[in-house]
C-alpha positions in Angstrom: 13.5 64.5 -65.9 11.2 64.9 -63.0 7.8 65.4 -62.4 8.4 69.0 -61.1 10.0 70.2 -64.7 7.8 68.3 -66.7 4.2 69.0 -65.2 3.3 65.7 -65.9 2.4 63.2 -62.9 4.2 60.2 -63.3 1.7 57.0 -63.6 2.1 53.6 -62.2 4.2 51.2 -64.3 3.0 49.1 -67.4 3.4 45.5 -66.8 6.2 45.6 -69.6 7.9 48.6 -67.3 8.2 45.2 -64.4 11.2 43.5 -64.0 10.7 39.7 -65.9 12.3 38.0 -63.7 10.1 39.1 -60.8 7.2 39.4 -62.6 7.3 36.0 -63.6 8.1 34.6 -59.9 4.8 36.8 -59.0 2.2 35.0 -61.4 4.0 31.7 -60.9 3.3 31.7 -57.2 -0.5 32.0 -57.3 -1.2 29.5 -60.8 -2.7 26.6 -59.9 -1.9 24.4 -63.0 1.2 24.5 -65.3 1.7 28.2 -67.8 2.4 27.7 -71.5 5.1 30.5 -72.3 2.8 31.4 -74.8 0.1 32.8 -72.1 3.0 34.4 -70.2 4.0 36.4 -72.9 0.6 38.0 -73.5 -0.1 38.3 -70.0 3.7 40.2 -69.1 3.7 41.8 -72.8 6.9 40.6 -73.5 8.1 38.3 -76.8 7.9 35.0 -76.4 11.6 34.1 -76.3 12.1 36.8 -73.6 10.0 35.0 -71.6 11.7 31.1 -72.5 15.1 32.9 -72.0 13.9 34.2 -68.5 12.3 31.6 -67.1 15.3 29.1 -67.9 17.5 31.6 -66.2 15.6 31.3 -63.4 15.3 27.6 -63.6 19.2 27.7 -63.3 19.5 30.5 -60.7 17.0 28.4 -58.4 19.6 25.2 -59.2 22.8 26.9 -58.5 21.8 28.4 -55.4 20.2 25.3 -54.0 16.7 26.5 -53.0 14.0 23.8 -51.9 12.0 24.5 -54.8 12.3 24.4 -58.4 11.2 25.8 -61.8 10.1 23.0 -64.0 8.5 22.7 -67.5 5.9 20.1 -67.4 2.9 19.4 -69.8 4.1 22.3 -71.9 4.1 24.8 -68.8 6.2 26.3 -66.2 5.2 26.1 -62.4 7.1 26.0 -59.1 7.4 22.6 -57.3 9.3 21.4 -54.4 12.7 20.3 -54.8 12.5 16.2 -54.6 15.5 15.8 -52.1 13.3 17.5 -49.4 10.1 15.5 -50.3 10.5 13.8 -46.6 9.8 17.2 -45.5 7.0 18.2 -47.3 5.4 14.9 -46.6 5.7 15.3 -42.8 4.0 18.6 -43.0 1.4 17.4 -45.3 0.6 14.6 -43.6 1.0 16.1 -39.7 -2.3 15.1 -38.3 -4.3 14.5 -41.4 -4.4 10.9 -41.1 -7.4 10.4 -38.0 -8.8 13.2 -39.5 -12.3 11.9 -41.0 -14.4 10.9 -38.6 -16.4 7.1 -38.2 -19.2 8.4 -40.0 -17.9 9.7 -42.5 -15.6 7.0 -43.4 -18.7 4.8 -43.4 -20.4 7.1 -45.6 -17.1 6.7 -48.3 -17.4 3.1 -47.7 -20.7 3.0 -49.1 -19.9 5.6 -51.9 -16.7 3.4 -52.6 -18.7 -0.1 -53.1 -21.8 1.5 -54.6 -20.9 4.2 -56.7 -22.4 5.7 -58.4 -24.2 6.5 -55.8 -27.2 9.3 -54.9 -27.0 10.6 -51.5 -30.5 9.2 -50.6 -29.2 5.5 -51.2 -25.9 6.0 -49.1 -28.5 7.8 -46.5 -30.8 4.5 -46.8 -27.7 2.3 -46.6 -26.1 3.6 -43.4 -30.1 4.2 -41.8 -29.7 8.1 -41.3 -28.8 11.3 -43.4 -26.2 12.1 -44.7 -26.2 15.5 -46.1 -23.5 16.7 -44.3 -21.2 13.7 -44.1 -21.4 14.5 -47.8 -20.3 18.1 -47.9 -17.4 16.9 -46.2 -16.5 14.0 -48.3 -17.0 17.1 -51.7 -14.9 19.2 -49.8 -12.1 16.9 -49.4 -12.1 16.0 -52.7 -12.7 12.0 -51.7 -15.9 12.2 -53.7 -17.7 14.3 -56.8 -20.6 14.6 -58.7 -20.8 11.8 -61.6 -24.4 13.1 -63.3 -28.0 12.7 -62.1 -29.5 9.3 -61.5 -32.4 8.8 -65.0 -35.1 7.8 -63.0 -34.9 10.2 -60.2 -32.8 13.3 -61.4 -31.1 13.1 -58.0 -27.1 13.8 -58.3 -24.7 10.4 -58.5 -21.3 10.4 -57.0 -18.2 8.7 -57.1 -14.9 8.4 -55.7 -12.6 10.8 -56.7 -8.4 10.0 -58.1 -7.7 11.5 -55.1 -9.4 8.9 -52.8 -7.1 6.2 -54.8 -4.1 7.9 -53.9 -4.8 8.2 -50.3 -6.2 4.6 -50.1 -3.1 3.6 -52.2 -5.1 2.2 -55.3 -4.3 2.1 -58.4 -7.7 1.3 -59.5 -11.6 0.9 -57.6 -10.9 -3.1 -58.7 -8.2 -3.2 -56.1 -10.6 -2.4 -53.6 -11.0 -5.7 -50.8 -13.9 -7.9 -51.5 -16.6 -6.8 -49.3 -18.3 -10.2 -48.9 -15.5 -11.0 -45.8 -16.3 -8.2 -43.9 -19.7 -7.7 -44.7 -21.2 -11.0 -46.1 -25.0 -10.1 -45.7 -24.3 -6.8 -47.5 -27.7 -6.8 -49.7 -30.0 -7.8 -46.4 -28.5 -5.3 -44.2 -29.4 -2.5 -47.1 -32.5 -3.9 -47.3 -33.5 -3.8 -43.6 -32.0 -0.2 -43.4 -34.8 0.6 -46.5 -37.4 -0.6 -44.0 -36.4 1.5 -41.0 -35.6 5.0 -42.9 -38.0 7.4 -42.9 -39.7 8.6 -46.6 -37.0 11.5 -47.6 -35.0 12.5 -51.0 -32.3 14.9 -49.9 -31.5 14.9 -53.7 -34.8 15.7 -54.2 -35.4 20.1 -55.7 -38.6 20.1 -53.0 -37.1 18.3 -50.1 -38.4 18.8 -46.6 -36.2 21.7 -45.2 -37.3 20.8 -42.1 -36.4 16.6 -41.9 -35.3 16.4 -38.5 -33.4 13.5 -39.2 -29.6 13.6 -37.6 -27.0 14.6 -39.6 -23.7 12.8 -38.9 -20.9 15.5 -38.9 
């Protein structure tokens, strides 16, 4: 019946007036960790066996046509993930100018965060003999290093490596790190001599000096 002989506009559809199948594609492509059926169902308003059948359906239908991705239940969820036989691929594009990326400072700044952490930011500062506030952000917004609590004594914010940093470094662990002693034998008197040469600052500090004209290292 249309809208003409009924008098009554037509509203948008319910979400369980949407296609499954598409539905599901659409709140599978923007999840950013794996999406217990159970959710699904509430969020589509659909049984929860609908939702197993349909998403195995589409499982297979991805399958039999051959895409380069693939619908897989993992940790008790569903999410897309590329299909492994075109993991070269992926790789190439993920890694296509990534590598030389991080500049010398900052990988000195990781150094220090790697053999001292935890670490504040006024230490790693007081090691490497300038600031490095920014250095930092970027290191946080890489996800090579995260906040690990505040420091007792100070309250200024500790950080660490992050898994991430393992897997780009290769690690399995921060014990498979290499000894610093060979490349850096007088470690402790260098830090030391840095202390002396730094000027007085806390950039951890709540009422640091928002105008330290110190360099930041970008």
């Amino acid at each position: 019946m249309s809208e003409e002989t009924t008098g009554t506009p037509a509203g948008p559809p319910t979400v369980a007036d949407l296609d499954l199948g598409a539905a599901l594609e659409a709140v599978l492509m923007v999840v950013d960790e794996p999406a217990t059926e159970e959710h699904l169902a509430r969020i589509l308003e659909r049984p929860r066996r609908q939702i197993a059948d349909a998403l195995r359906a589409l499982a297979d239908e991805y399958t039999v046509q051959g895409r380069g991705f693939e619908l897989r239940l993992i940790a008790g969820g569903w999410r897309f993930y590329s299909r492994p036989a075109y993991a070269s691929a992926v790789e190439r594009f993920v890694l296509d100018g990534q590598q030389a990326r991080l500049t010398q400072a900052a990988l000195e700044t990781l150094a220090v965060v790697a053999y001292r952490q935890p670490v504040s930011r006024s230490r790693v500062s007081a090691v490497r003999g300038v600031n490095c506030d920014g250095v930092m952000r970027t290191l946080l917004q890489r996800g090579l290093v995260e906040e690990a609590g505040t420091e007792p004594e100070t309250g200024a914010i500790l950080y660490t490596t992050t898994n991430y940093f393992l897997e780009r470094m290769g690690l399995r662990g921060l014990d498979e790190l290499p000894e610093l002693a060979p490349f850096l034998p007088e470690a402790d008197a260098i830090e030391a001599e840095t202390l002396e040469g730094v000027p007085s600052f806390d950039p951890d500090a709540p009422d640091a000096d928002a105008d330290d004209t110190t360099t930041t290292e970008l």
